[in-house]
ZADO-1210 file (C-alpha; in nm, 4 decimals, padded with zeros to 6 digits):
<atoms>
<atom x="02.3503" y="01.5767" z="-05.4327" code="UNK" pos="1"/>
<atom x="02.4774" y="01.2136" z="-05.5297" code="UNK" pos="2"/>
<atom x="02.5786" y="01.1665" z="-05.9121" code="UNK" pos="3"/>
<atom x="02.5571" y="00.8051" z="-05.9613" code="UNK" pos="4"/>
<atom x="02.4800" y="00.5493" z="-06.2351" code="UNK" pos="5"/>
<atom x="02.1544" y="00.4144" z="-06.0266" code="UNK" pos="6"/>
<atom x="02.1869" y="00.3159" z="-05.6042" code="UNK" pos="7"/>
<atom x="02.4399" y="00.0699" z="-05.6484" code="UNK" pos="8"/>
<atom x="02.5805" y="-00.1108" z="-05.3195" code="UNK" pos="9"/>
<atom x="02.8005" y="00.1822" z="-05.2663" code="UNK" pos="10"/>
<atom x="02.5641" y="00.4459" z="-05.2170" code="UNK" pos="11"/>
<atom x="02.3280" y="00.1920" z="-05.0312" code="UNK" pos="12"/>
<atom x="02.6036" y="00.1614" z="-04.7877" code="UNK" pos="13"/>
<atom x="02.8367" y="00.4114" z="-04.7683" code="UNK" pos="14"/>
<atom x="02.5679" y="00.7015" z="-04.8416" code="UNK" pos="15"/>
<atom x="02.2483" y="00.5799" z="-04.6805" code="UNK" pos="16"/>
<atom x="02.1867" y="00.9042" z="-04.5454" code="UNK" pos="17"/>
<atom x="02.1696" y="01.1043" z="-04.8812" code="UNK" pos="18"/>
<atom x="02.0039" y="00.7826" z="-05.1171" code="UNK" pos="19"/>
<atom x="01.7262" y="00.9289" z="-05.2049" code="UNK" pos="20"/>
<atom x="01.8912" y="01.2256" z="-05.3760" code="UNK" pos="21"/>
<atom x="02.0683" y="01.0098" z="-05.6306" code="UNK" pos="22"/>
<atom x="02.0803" y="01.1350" z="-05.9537" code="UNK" pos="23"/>
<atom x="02.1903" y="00.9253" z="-06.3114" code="UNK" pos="24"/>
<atom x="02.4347" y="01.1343" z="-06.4686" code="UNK" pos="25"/>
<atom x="02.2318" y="01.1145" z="-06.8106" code="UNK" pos="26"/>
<atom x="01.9130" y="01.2242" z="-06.6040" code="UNK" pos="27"/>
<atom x="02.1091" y="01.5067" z="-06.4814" code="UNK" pos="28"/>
<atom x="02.0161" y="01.8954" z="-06.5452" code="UNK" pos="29"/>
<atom x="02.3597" y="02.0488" z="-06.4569" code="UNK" pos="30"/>
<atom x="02.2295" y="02.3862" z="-06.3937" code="UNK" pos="31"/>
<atom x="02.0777" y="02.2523" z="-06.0770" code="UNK" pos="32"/>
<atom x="02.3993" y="02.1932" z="-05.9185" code="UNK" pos="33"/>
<atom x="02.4578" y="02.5417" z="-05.8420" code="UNK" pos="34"/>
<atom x="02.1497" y="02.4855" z="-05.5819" code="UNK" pos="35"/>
<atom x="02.3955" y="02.2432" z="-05.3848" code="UNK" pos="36"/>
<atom x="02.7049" y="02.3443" z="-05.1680" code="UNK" pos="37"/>
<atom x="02.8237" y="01.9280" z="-05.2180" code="UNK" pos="38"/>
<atom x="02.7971" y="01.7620" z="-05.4827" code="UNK" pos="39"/>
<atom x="02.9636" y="01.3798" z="-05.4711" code="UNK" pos="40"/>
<atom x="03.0415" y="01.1876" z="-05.7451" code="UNK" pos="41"/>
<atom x="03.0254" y="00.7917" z="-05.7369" code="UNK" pos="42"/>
<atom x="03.3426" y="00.5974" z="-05.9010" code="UNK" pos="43"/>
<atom x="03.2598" y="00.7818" z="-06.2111" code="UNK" pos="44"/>
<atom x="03.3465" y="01.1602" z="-06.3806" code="UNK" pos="45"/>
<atom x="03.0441" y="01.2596" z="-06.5848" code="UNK" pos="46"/>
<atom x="03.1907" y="01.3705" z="-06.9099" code="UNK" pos="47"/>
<atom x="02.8799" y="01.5899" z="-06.9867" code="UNK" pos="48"/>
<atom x="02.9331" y="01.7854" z="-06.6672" code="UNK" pos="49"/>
<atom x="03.3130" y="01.7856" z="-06.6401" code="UNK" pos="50"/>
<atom x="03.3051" y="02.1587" z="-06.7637" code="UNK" pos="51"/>
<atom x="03.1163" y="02.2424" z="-06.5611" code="UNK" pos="52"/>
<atom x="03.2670" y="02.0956" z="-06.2284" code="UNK" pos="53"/>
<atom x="03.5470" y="02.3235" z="-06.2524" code="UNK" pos="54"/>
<atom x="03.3075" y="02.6294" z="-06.2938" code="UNK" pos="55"/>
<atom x="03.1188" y="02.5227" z="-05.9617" code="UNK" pos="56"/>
<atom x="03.4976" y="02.4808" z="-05.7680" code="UNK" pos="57"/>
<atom x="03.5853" y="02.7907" z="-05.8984" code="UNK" pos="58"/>
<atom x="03.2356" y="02.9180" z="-05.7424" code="UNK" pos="59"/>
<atom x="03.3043" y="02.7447" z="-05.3893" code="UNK" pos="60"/>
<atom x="03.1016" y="02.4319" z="-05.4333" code="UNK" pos="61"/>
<atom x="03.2112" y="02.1541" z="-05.2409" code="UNK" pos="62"/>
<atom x="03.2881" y="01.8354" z="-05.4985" code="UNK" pos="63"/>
<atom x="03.3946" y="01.4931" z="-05.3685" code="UNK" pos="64"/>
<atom x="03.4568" y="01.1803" z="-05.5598" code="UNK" pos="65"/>
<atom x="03.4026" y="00.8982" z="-05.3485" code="UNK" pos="66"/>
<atom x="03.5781" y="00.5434" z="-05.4410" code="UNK" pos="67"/>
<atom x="03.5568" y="00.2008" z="-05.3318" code="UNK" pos="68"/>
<atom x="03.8155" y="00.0307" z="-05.5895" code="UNK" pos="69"/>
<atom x="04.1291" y="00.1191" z="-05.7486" code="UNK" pos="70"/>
<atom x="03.9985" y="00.2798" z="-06.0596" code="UNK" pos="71"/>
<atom x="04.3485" y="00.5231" z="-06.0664" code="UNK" pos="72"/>
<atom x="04.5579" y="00.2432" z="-06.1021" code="UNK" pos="73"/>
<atom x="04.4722" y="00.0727" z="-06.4139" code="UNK" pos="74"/>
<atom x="04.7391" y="-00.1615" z="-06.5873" code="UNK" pos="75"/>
<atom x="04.6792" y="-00.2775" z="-06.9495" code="UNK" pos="76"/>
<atom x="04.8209" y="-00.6086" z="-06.8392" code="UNK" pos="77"/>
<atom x="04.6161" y="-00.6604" z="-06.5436" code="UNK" pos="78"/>
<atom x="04.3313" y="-00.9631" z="-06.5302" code="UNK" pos="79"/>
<atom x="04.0134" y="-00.7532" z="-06.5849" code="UNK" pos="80"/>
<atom x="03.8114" y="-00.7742" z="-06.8945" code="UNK" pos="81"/>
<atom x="03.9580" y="-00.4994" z="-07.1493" code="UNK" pos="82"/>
<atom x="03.6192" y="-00.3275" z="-07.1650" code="UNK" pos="83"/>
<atom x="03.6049" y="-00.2447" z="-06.8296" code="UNK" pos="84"/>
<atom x="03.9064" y="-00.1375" z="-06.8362" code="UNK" pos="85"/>
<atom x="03.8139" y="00.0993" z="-07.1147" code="UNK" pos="86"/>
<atom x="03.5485" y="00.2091" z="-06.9047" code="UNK" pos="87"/>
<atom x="03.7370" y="00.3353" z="-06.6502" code="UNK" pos="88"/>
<atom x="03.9752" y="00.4811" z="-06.8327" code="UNK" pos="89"/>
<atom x="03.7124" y="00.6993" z="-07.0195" code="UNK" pos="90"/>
<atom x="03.5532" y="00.7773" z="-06.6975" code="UNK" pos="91"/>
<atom x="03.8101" y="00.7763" z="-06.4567" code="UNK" pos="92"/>
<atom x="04.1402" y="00.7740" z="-06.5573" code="UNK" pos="93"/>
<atom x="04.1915" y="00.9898" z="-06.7753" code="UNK" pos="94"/>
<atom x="04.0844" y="01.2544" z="-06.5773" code="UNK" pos="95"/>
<atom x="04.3069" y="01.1614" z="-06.2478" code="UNK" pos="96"/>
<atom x="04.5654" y="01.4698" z="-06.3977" code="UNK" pos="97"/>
<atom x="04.3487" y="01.7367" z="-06.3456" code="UNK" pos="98"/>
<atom x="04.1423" y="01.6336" z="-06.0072" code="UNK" pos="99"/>
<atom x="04.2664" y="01.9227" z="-05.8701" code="UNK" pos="100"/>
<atom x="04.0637" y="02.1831" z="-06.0635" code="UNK" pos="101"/>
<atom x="03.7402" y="02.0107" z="-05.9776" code="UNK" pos="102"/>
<atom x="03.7436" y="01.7903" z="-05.7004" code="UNK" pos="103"/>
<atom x="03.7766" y="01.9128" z="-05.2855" code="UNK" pos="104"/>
<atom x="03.8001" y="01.5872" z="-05.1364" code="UNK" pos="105"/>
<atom x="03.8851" y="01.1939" z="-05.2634" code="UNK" pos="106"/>
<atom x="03.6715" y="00.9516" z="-05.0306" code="UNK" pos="107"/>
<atom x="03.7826" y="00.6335" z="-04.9779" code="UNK" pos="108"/>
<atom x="03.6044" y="00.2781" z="-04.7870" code="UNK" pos="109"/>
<atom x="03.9580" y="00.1496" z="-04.7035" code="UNK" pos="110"/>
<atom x="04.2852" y="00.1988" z="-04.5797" code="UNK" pos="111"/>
<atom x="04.4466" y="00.0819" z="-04.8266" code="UNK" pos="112"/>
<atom x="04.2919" y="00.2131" z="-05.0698" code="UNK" pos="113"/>
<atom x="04.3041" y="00.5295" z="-04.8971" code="UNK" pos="114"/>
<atom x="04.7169" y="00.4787" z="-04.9194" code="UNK" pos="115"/>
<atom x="04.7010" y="00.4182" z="-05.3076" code="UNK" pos="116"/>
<atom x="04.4663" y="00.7462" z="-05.4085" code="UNK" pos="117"/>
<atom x="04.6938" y="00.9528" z="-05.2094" code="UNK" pos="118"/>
<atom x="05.0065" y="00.7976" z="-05.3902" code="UNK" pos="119"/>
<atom x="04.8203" y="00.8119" z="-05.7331" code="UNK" pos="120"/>
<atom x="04.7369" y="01.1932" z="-05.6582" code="UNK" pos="121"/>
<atom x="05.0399" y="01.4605" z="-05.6195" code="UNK" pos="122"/>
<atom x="04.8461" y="01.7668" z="-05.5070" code="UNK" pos="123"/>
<atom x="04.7968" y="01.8396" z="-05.1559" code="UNK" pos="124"/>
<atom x="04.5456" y="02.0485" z="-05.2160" code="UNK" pos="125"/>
<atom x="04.3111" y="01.7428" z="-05.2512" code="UNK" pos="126"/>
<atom x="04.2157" y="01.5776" z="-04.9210" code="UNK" pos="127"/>
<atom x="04.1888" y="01.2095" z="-04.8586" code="UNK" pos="128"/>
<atom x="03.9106" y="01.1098" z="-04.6082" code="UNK" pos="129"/>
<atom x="03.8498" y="00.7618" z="-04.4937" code="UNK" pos="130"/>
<atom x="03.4473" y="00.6867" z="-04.4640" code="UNK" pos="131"/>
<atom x="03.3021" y="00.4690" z="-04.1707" code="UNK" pos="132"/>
<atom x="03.0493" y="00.2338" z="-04.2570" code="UNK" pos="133"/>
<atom x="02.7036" y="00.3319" z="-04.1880" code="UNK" pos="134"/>
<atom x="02.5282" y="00.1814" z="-03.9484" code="UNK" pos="135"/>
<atom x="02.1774" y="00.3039" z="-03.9239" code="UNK" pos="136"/>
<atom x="02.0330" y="00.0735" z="-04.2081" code="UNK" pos="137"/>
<atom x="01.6957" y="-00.0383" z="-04.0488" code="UNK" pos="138"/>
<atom x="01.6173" y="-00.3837" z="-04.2747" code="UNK" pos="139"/>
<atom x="01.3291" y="-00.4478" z="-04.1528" code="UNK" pos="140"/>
<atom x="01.1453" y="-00.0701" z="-04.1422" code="UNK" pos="141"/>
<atom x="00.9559" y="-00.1507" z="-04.4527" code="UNK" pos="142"/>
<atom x="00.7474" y="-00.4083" z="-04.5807" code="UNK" pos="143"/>
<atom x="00.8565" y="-00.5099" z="-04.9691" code="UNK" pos="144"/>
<atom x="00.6484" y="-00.7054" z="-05.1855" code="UNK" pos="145"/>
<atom x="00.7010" y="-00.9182" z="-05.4788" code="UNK" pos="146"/>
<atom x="00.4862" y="-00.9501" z="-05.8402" code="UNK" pos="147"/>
<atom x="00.6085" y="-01.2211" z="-06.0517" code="UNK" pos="148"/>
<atom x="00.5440" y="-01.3129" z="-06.4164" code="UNK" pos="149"/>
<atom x="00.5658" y="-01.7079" z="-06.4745" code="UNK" pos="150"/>
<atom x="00.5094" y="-01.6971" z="-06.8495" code="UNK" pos="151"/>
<atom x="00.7691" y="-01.7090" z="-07.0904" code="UNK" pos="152"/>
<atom x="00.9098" y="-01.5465" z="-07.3781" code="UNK" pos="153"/>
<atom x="00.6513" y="-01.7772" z="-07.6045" code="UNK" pos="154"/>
<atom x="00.3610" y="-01.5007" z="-07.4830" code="UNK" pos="155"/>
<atom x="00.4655" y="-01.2562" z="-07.6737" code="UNK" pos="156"/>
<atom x="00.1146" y="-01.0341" z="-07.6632" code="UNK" pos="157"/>
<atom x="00.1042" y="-01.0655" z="-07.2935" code="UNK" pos="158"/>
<atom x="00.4695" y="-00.9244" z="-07.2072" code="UNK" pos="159"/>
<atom x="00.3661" y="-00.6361" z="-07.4289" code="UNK" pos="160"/>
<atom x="00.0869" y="-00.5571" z="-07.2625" code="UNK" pos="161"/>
<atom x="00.2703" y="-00.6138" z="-06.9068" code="UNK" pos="162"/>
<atom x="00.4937" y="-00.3675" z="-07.0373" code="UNK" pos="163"/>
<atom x="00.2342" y="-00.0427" z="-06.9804" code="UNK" pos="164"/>
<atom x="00.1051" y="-00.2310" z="-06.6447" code="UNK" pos="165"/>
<atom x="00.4710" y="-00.2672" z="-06.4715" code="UNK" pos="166"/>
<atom x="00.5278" y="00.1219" z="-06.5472" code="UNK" pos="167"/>
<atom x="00.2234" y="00.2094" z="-06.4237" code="UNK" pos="168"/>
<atom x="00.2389" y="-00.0088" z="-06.0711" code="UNK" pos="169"/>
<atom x="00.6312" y="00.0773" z="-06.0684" code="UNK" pos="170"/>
<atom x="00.5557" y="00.5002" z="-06.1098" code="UNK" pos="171"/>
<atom x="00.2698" y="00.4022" z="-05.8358" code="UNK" pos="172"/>
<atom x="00.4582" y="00.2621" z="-05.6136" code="UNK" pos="173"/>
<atom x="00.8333" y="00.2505" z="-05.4956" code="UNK" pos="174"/>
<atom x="00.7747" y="-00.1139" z="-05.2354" code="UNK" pos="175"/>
<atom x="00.7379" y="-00.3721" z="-05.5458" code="UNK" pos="176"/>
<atom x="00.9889" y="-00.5881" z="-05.6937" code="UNK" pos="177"/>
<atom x="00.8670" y="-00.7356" z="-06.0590" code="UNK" pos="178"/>
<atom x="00.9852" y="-01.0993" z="-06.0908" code="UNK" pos="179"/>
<atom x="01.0006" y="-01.2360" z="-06.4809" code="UNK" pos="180"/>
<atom x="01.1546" y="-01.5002" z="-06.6759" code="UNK" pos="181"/>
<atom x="01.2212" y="-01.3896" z="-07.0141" code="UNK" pos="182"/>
<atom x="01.5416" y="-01.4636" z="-07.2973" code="UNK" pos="183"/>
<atom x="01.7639" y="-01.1455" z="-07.4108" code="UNK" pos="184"/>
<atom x="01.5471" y="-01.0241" z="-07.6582" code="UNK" pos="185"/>
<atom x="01.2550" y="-00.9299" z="-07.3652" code="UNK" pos="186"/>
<atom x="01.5145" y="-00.8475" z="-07.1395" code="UNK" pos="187"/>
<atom x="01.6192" y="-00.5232" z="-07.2929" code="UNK" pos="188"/>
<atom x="01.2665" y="-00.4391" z="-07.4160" code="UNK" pos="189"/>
<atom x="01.1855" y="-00.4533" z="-07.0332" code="UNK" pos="190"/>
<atom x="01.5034" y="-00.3106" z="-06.9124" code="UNK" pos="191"/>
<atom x="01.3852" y="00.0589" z="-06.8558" code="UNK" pos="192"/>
<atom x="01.1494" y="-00.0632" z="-06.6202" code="UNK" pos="193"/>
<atom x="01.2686" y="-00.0135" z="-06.2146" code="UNK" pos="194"/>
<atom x="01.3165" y="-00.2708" z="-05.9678" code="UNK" pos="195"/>
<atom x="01.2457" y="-00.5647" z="-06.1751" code="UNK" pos="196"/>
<atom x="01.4088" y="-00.9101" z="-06.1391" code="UNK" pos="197"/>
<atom x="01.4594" y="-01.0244" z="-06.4846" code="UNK" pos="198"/>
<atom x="01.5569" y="-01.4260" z="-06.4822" code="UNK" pos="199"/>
<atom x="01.6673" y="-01.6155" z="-06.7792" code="UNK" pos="200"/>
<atom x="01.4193" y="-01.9137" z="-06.8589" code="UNK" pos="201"/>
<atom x="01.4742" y="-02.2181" z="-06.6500" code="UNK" pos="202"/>
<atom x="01.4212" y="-02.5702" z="-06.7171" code="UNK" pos="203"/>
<atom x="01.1486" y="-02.7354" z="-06.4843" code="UNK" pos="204"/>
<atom x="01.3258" y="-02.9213" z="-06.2553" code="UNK" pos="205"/>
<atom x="01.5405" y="-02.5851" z="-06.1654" code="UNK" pos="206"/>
<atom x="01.2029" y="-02.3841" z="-06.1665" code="UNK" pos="207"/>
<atom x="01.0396" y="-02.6153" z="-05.9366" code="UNK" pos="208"/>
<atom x="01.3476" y="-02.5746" z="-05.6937" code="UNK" pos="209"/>
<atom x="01.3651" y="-02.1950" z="-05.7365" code="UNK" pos="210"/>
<atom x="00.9816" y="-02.1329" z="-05.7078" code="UNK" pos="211"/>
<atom x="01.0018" y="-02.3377" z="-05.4022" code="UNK" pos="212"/>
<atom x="01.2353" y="-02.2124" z="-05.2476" code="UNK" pos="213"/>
<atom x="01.1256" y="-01.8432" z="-05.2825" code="UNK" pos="214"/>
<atom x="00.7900" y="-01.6433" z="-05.2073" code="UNK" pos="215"/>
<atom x="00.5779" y="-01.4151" z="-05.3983" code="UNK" pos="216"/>
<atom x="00.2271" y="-01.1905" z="-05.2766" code="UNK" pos="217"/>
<atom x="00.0929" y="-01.2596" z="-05.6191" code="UNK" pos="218"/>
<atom x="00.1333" y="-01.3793" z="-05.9388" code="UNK" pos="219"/>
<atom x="-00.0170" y="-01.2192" z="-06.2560" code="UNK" pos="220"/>
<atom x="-00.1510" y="-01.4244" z="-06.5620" code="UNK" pos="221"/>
<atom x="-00.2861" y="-01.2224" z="-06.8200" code="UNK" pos="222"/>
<atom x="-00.3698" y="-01.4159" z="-07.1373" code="UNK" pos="223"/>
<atom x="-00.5443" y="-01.3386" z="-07.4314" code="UNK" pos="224"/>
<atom x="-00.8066" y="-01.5319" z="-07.6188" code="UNK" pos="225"/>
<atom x="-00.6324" y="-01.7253" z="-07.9738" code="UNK" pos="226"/>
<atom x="-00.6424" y="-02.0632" z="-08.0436" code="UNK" pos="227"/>
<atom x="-00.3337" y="-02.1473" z="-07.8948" code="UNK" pos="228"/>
<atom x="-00.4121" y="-01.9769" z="-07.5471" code="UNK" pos="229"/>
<atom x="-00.8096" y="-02.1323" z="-07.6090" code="UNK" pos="230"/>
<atom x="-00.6842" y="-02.5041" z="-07.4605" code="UNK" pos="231"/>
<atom x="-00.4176" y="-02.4467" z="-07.2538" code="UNK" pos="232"/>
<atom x="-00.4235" y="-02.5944" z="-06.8784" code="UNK" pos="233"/>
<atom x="-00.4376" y="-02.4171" z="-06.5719" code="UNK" pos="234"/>
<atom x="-00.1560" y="-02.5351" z="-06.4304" code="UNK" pos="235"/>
<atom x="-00.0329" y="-02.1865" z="-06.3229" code="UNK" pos="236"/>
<atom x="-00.2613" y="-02.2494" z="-06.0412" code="UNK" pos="237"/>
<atom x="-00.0296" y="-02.5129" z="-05.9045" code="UNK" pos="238"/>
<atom x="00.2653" y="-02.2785" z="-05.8907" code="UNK" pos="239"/>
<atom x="00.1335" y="-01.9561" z="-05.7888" code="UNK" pos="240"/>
<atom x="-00.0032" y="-02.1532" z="-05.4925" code="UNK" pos="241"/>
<atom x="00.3371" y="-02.3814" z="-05.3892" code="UNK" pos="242"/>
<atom x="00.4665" y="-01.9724" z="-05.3742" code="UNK" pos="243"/>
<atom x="00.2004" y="-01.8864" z="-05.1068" code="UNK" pos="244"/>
<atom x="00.0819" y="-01.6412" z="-05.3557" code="UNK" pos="245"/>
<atom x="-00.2381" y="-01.4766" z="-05.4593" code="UNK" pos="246"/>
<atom x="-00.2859" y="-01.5371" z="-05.8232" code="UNK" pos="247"/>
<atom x="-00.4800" y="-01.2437" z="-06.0663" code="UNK" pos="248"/>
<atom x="-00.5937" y="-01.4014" z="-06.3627" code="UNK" pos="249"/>
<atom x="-00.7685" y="-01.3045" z="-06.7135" code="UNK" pos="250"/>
<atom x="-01.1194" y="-01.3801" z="-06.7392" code="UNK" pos="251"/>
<atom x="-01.1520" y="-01.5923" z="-07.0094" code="UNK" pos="252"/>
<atom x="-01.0300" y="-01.9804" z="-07.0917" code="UNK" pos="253"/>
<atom x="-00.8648" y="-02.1426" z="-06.9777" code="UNK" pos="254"/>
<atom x="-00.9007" y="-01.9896" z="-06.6090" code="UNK" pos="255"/>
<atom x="-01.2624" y="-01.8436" z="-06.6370" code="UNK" pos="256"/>
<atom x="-01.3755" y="-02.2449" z="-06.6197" code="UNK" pos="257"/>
<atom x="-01.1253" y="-02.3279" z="-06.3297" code="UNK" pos="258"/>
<atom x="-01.0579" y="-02.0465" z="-06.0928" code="UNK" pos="259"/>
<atom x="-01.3470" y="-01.9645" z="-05.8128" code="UNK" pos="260"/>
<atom x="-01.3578" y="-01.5853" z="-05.8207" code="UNK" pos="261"/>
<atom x="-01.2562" y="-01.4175" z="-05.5215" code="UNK" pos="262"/>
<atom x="-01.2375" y="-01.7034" z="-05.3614" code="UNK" pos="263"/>
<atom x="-00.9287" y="-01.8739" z="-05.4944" code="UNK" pos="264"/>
<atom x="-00.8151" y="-01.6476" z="-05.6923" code="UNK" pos="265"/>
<atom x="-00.8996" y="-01.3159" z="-05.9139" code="UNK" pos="266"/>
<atom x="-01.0537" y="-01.3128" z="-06.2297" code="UNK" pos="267"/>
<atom x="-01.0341" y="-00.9790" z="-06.4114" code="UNK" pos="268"/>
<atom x="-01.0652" y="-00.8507" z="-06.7615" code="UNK" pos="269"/>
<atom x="-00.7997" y="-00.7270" z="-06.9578" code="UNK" pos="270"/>
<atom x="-00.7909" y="-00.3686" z="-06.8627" code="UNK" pos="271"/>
<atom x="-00.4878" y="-00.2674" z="-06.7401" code="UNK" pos="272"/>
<atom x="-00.6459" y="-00.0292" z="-06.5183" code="UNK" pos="273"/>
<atom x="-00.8554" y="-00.2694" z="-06.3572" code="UNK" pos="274"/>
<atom x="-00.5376" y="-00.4986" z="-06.3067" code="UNK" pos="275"/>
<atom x="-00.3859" y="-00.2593" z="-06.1663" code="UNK" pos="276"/>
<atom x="-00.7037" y="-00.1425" z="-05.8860" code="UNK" pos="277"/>
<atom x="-00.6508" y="-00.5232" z="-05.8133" code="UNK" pos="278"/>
<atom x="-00.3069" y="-00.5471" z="-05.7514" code="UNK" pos="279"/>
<atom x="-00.3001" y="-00.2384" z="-05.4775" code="UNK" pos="280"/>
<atom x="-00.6002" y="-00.3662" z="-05.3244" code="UNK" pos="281"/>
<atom x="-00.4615" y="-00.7014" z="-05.2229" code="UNK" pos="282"/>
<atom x="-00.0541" y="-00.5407" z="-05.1590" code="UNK" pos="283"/>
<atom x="-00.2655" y="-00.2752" z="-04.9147" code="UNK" pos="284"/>
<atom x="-00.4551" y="-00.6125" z="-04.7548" code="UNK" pos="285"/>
<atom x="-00.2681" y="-00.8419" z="-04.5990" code="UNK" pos="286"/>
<atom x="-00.5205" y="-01.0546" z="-04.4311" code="UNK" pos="287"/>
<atom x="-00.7312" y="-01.0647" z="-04.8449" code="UNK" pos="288"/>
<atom x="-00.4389" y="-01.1848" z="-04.9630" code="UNK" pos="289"/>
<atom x="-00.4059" y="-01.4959" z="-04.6753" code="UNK" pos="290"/>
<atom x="-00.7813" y="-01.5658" z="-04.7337" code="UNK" pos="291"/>
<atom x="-00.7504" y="-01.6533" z="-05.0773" code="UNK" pos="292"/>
<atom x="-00.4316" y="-01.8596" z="-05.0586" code="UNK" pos="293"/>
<atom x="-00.5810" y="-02.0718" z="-04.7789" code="UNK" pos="294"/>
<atom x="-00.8662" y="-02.1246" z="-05.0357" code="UNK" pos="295"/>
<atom x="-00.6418" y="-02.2339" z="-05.2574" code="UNK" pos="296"/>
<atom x="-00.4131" y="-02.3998" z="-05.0893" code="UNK" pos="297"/>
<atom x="-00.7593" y="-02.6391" z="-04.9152" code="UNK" pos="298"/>
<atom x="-00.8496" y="-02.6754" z="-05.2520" code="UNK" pos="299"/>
<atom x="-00.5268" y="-02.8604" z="-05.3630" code="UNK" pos="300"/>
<atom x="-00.5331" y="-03.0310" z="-05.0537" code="UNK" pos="301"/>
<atom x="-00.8625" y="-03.1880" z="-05.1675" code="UNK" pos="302"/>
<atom x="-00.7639" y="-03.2785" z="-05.5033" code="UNK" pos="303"/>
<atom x="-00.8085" y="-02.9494" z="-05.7172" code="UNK" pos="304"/>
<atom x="-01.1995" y="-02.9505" z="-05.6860" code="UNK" pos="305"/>
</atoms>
């Protein structure tokens, strides 16, 4: 078992073998750790488990902590921020004394590194192991895809509802990055969601780059019926297609007058359920999804008719 905050680029590639047994420390029952003869820790000593940890040494579990920076060398004076160097003092540091009534083994990603643990730790009876870099990551074995959000934070009702439809698609499926472009305030209302990509608002000559630039399989734009939202323009269209994207829209103004269902585009009412029957039917068709961008894409080409 792996005991780290989330698959961070350390586990990715130092412990590709074992990533899909990561757990979060605070998602952690530690009674379950008995079940496992190794149990590695990632930069970090869970305090809620540090008990514990000597109780499953003592029982001939096998703990390593594996490192990939200096976090037993901290100096007050030194140039990082003085939070994070709380941090690791609170979940490091402090407990460098006593390593050797809970961990077996210190592993390290460098050589030098590996030379400062072993000066910062006096008992033998902990061993320092140098890891090799993995290299059986296979990039290309699976296909990702992307949903983005191009709204803003001024859509208040429709981020909410997103909300229940990105944990639903997200606990559906594990392939789907969620793009969104949202201030501080939406960011940590949507922060418990997985695998999202959560971009601070840009201004429209820096979208227009970005959006070029980068590629999503479709584009959601749920709206809901006020006057505001009654007279807006479809200009959504325009983006969603200079992304090569497949755009899902709500069925009512201003895109139930402009977008030729199924044909162009997908007009659907707001029913979470049904958005959702929508967006696994075109990430599970490939060849849906290139039909109705070419549609799209012919209809820009002959002036948006």
């Amino acid at each position: 078992m792996v005991i780290s905050n989330n698959v961070t680029p350390t586990v990715f590639y130092w412990l590709n073998e074992v990533i899909t047994k990561v757990v979060h420390p605070k998602r952690l029952n530690k009674k379950r750790l008995k079940d496992f003869d190794t149990i590695i820790l990632v930069r970090y000593i869970p305090f809620n488990i540090f008990l514990y940890l000597i109780y499953l040494k003592r029982k001939s579990k096998k703990i390593i902590l594996l490192l990939d920076d200096n976090l037993l060398d901290i100096n007050i004076f030194s140039e990082i921020p003085f939070l994070y160097k709380l941090k690791i003092f609170l979940n490091i540091y402090c407990y460098k004394f006593f390593f050797f009534l809970f961990i077996n083994e210190v592993w390290v990603t460098n050589r030098l590194l590996a030379e400062k643990v072993q000066q910062k730790i006096s008992s033998n009876q902990i061993k320092i192991k140098l890891l090799k870099l993995s290299h059986k990551h296979n990039y290309t074995k699976k296909k990702f895809y992307k949903i983005s959000y191009l709204g803003t934070s001024s859509h208040p009702l429709e981020l909410r509802w997103l909300k229940t439809l990105f944990e639903k698609i997200q606990q559906q499926r594990k392939d789907c990055l969620i793009e969104i472009y949202v201030n501080k305030k939406w960011r940590n209302y949507f922060r418990s969601i997985p695998r999202m990509k959560m971009s601070y608002p840009l201004d429209w000559e820096t979208f227009f780059l970005d959006t070029s630039i980068g590629n999503s399989d479709i584009v959601l734009n749920p709206i809901f019926n006020s006057n505001f939202n009654n007279f807006r323009s479809p200009t959504k269209f325009f983006d969603i297609t200079r992304l090569k994207a497949v755009g899902i829209y709500s069925n009512s103004k201003p895109y139930c007058d402009f977008i030729n269902n199924n044909h162009d585009g997908i007009l659907v009412d707001n029913n979470i359920e049904s958005w959702i029957e929508k967006i696994v039917f075109l990430l599970d068709n490939a060849n849906e999804r290139q039909r109705l961008f070419l549609n799209a894409l012919k209809r820009l080409d002959n002036n948006f008719n």
